[in-house]
C-alpha positions as MATLAB code, in Angstrom:
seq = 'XXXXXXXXXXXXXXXXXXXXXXXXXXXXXXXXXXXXXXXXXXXXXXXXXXXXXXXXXXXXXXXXXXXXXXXXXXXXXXXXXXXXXXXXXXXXXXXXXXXXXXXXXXXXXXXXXXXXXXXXXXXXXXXXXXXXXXXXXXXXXXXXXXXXXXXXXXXX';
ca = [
      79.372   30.355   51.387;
      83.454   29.744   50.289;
      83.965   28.314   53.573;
      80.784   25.436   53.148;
      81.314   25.203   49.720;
      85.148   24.360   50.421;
      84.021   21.551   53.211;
      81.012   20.188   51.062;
      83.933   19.511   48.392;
      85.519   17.643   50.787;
      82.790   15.700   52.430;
      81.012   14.808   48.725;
      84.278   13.289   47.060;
      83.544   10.771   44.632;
      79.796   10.887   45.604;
      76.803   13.209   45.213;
      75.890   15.612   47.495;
      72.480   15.163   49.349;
      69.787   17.884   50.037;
      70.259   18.815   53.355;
      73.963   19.012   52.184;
      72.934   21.178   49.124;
      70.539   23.525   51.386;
      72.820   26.261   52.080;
      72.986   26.977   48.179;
      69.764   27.040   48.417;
      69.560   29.601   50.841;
      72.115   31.839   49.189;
      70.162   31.640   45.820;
      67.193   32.639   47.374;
      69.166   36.189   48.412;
      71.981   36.657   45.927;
      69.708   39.094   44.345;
      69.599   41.202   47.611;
      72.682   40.714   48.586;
      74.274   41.600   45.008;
      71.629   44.813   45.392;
      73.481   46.058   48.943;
      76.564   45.135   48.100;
      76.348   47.858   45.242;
      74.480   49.978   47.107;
      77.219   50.181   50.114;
      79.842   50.226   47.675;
      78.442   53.604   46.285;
      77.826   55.208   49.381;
      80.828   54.300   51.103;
      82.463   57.503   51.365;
      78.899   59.307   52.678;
      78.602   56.209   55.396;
      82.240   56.878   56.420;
      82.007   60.236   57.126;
      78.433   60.232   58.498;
      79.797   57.655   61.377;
      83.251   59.684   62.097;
      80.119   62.695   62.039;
      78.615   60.372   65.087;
      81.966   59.934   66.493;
      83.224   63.215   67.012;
      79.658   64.267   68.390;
      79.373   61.223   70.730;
      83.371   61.906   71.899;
      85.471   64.624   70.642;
      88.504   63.352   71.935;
      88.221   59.508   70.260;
      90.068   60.299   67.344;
      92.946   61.539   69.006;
      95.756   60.642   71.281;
      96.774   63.459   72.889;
      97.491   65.779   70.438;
      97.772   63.406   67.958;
      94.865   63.134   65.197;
      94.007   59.567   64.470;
      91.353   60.341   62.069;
      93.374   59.415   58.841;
      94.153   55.838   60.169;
      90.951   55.262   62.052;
      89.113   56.578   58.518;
      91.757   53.520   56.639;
      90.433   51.270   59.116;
      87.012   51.883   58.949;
      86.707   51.658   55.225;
      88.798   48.535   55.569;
      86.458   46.985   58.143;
      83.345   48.190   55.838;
      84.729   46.531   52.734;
      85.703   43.054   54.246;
      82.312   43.095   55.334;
      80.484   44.133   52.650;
      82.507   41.016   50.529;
      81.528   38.700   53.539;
      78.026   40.017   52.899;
      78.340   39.129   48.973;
      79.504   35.810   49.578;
      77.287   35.203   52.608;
      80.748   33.826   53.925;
      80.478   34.957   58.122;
      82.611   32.859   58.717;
      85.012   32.799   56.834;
      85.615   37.238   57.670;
      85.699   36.123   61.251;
      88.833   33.367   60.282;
      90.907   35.295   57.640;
      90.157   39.045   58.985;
      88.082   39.937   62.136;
      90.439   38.099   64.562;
      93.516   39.112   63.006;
      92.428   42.681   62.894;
      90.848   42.278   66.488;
      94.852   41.780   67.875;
      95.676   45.162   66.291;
      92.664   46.547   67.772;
      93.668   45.646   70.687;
      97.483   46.453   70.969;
      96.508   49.722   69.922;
      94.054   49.924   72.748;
      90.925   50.785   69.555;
      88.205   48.847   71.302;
      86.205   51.610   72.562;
      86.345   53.426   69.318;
      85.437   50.464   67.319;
      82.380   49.493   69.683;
      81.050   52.750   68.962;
      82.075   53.284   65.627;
      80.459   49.927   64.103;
      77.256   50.688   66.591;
      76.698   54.011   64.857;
      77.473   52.163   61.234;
      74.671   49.853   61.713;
      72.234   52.527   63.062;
      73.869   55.144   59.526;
      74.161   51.818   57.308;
      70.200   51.375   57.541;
      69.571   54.900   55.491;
      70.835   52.860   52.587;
      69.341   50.037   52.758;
      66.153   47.962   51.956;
      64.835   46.609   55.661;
      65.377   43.287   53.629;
      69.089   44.031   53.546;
      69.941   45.721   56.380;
      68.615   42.481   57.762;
      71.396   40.515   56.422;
      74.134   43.022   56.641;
      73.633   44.535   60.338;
      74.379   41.257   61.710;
      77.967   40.923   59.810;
      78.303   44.582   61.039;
      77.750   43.213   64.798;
      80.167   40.865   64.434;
      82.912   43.296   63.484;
      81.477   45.621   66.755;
      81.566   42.394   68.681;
      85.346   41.066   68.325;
      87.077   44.186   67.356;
      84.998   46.306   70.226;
      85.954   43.957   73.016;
];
Protein backbone atom coordinates (compact mmCIF):
# COMPACT_ATOMS: atom_id res chain seq x y z
CA UNK A 1 0.00 0.00 0.00
CA UNK A 2 3.33 2.55 0.79
CA UNK A 3 4.59 1.68 -2.49
CA UNK A 4 0.96 2.82 -4.52
CA UNK A 5 0.32 5.32 -2.18
CA UNK A 6 3.95 6.82 -2.86
CA UNK A 7 3.27 6.63 -6.91
CA UNK A 8 -0.47 7.86 -6.64
CA UNK A 9 1.27 11.03 -4.90
CA UNK A 10 3.16 11.40 -7.73
CA UNK A 11 0.79 10.76 -10.54
CA UNK A 12 -2.21 13.07 -8.70
CA UNK A 13 0.02 16.32 -8.22
CA UNK A 14 -1.91 19.33 -8.31
CA UNK A 15 -5.06 17.32 -9.32
CA UNK A 16 -7.54 14.90 -7.75
CA UNK A 17 -7.21 11.47 -7.81
CA UNK A 18 -9.88 9.43 -9.80
CA UNK A 19 -11.66 6.15 -8.69
CA UNK A 20 -9.99 3.60 -10.36
CA UNK A 21 -6.88 5.50 -9.00
CA UNK A 22 -8.41 5.54 -5.42
CA UNK A 23 -9.48 1.64 -5.66
CA UNK A 24 -6.63 0.11 -4.02
CA UNK A 25 -7.58 2.11 -0.72
CA UNK A 26 -10.49 0.78 -1.19
CA UNK A 27 -9.44 -2.59 -1.16
CA UNK A 28 -7.17 -2.22 1.83
CA UNK A 29 -10.09 -0.66 3.89
CA UNK A 30 -12.17 -3.38 3.17
CA UNK A 31 -9.35 -5.80 5.09
CA UNK A 32 -7.43 -3.58 7.49
CA UNK A 33 -9.60 -5.10 10.06
CA UNK A 34 -8.27 -8.64 9.18
CA UNK A 35 -5.18 -7.83 8.47
CA UNK A 36 -4.68 -5.65 11.81
CA UNK A 37 -6.42 -9.06 13.48
CA UNK A 38 -3.33 -11.49 12.01
CA UNK A 39 -0.91 -9.23 12.29
CA UNK A 40 -1.51 -9.42 16.19
CA UNK A 41 -2.26 -12.72 16.14
CA UNK A 42 1.28 -13.78 14.42
CA UNK A 43 2.95 -11.36 16.47
CA UNK A 44 1.84 -13.34 19.65
CA UNK A 45 2.55 -16.61 18.49
CA UNK A 46 5.71 -15.99 16.95
CA UNK A 47 7.91 -17.81 19.15
CA UNK A 48 5.35 -21.14 19.09
CA UNK A 49 5.36 -20.79 14.97
CA UNK A 50 9.20 -20.61 15.09
CA UNK A 51 9.83 -23.47 16.89
CA UNK A 52 6.94 -25.59 15.53
CA UNK A 53 8.64 -25.11 11.84
CA UNK A 54 12.46 -25.76 13.09
CA UNK A 55 10.09 -28.92 14.89
CA UNK A 56 9.23 -29.74 10.95
CA UNK A 57 12.71 -29.13 9.99
CA UNK A 58 14.65 -31.30 12.03
CA UNK A 59 11.97 -34.15 11.40
CA UNK A 60 11.88 -33.59 7.59
CA UNK A 61 16.10 -33.39 7.65
CA UNK A 62 18.16 -33.75 10.65
CA UNK A 63 21.15 -32.61 9.17
CA UNK A 64 19.64 -28.98 7.67
CA UNK A 65 20.58 -27.06 10.49
CA UNK A 66 24.01 -27.95 10.47
CA UNK A 67 27.18 -27.75 8.52
CA UNK A 68 29.16 -30.36 9.43
CA UNK A 69 29.48 -30.19 12.86
CA UNK A 70 28.52 -26.89 13.01
CA UNK A 71 24.88 -26.00 14.49
CA UNK A 72 23.19 -23.36 12.45
CA UNK A 73 20.11 -23.34 14.42
CA UNK A 74 20.79 -19.96 16.29
CA UNK A 75 21.27 -18.03 12.95
CA UNK A 76 18.78 -19.93 10.87
CA UNK A 77 16.20 -19.29 14.11
CA UNK A 78 17.49 -15.05 13.61
CA UNK A 79 16.63 -15.50 10.14
CA UNK A 80 13.51 -17.03 10.33
CA UNK A 81 12.00 -14.65 12.79
CA UNK A 82 13.47 -11.95 10.60
CA UNK A 83 11.83 -13.31 7.45
CA UNK A 84 8.42 -13.80 9.60
CA UNK A 85 8.42 -10.22 10.81
CA UNK A 86 9.16 -8.40 7.42
CA UNK A 87 6.36 -10.31 6.32
CA UNK A 88 4.00 -10.00 8.76
CA UNK A 89 4.62 -5.79 8.33
CA UNK A 90 4.24 -6.40 4.47
CA UNK A 91 1.02 -8.15 5.47
CA UNK A 92 -0.10 -4.97 7.69
CA UNK A 93 0.56 -2.62 5.08
CA UNK A 94 -0.65 -4.88 2.27
CA UNK A 95 2.73 -3.52 0.74
CA UNK A 96 4.02 -7.02 -1.50
CA UNK A 97 5.80 -5.18 -3.15
CA UNK A 98 7.43 -3.12 -1.60
CA UNK A 99 9.08 -6.52 0.94
CA UNK A 100 10.09 -7.95 -2.38
CA UNK A 101 12.18 -4.32 -3.26
CA UNK A 102 13.63 -3.28 0.17
CA UNK A 103 14.06 -7.00 1.73
CA UNK A 104 13.29 -10.32 -0.11
CA UNK A 105 15.91 -9.72 -2.87
CA UNK A 106 18.47 -8.37 -0.73
CA UNK A 107 18.08 -11.17 1.70
CA UNK A 108 17.68 -13.69 -1.31
CA UNK A 109 21.75 -12.80 -2.22
CA UNK A 110 22.65 -13.88 1.34
CA UNK A 111 20.57 -16.83 0.93
CA UNK A 112 22.26 -17.67 -1.67
CA UNK A 113 26.05 -17.06 -0.91
CA UNK A 114 25.42 -19.03 2.00
CA UNK A 115 24.07 -21.80 -0.14
CA UNK A 116 20.31 -21.51 2.41
CA UNK A 117 17.97 -22.21 -0.46
CA UNK A 118 17.03 -25.63 0.34
CA UNK A 119 16.47 -24.82 3.93
CA UNK A 120 14.44 -21.82 3.21
CA UNK A 121 12.16 -23.70 0.53
CA UNK A 122 11.30 -25.99 3.16
CA UNK A 123 11.30 -23.92 6.01
CA UNK A 124 8.69 -21.20 4.61
CA UNK A 125 6.64 -24.41 3.02
CA UNK A 126 6.19 -25.84 6.50
CA UNK A 127 5.41 -22.01 7.89
CA UNK A 128 2.53 -21.69 5.65
CA UNK A 129 1.19 -25.26 6.29
CA UNK A 130 2.07 -24.29 10.79
CA UNK A 131 1.02 -20.49 10.10
CA UNK A 132 -2.67 -21.72 9.21
CA UNK A 133 -3.25 -23.12 13.05
CA UNK A 134 -3.37 -19.44 13.84
CA UNK A 135 -5.23 -18.11 11.61
CA UNK A 136 -8.84 -17.28 10.41
CA UNK A 137 -9.14 -19.12 6.69
CA UNK A 138 -9.90 -15.34 5.89
CA UNK A 139 -6.33 -14.50 6.86
CA UNK A 140 -4.33 -17.15 6.09
CA UNK A 141 -5.72 -16.22 2.72
CA UNK A 142 -3.93 -13.04 2.61
CA UNK A 143 -0.85 -13.95 4.48
CA UNK A 144 0.14 -17.50 2.84
CA UNK A 145 0.66 -15.81 -0.33
CA UNK A 146 3.33 -13.12 1.17
CA UNK A 147 4.72 -16.32 2.86
CA UNK A 148 5.14 -17.91 -0.83
CA UNK A 149 6.84 -15.19 -1.94
CA UNK A 150 9.54 -15.33 0.71
CA UNK A 151 9.67 -19.49 -0.16
CA UNK A 152 9.77 -18.42 -3.76
CA UNK A 153 12.92 -15.94 -4.03
CA UNK A 154 14.81 -16.90 -1.00
CA UNK A 155 14.18 -20.90 -1.79
CA UNK A 156 15.52 -20.67 -5.31
Amino acid sequence: MFSQLQTLVREVDGRYATDTELMFLQNYLQTARLRFSAYQKIQKAEPDIIQQVKKKLKATDPQLLRRGKVDLSAKWQRDTVRVLRYCAHALLVADEVGLEESFLLWFQSIMRSFKAQQSCDITYKAMQEIIRQYLTPQEAELFCPILAQARLLLGQ
